[in-house]
N, C-alpha and C positions, 0 to 999 in steps of 0.2 A: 504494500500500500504506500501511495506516495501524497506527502503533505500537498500537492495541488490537486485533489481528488477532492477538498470541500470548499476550491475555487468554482472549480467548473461545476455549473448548471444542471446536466444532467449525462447519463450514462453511456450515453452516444455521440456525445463530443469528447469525452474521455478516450472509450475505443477509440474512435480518430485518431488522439493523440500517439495513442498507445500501439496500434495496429492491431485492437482487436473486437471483437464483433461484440454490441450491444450488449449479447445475450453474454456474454462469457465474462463484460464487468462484472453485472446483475449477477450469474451467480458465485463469483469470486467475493465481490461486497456484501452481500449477504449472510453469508456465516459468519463474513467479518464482525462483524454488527451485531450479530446475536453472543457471537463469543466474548462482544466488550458491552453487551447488556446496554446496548444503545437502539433505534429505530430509528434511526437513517444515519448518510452517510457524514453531514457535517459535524454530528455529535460523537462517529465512532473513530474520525483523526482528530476530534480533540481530546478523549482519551487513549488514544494509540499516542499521542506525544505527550499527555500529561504523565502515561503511564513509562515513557522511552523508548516505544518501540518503534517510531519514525524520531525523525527528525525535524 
């Protein structure tokens, strides 16, 4: 997961960024998200950096 992931808007300008397909953010972000006890994606890099695990 990368700290510009709760810049961007949504899960398919991300792919763009990244070279990969909508679906494959979605469910990469997803478990992300459950596993840091967050529901969505701005709330789950800000405890992935509160916690150290970005940067």
């Amino acid at each position: 997961m990368d700290s510009h992931l709760a810049l961007v808007p949504c899960n398919a300008l991300i792919g763009a960024h990244m070279g990969l397909a909508e679906s494959t953010v979605t469910s990469y972000l997803a478990p992300a998200a459950r596993k840091l006890v967050t529901t969505n994606r701005f709330d789950a890099v800000l405890r992935a950096r509160h916690s150290g695990l970005i940067a």
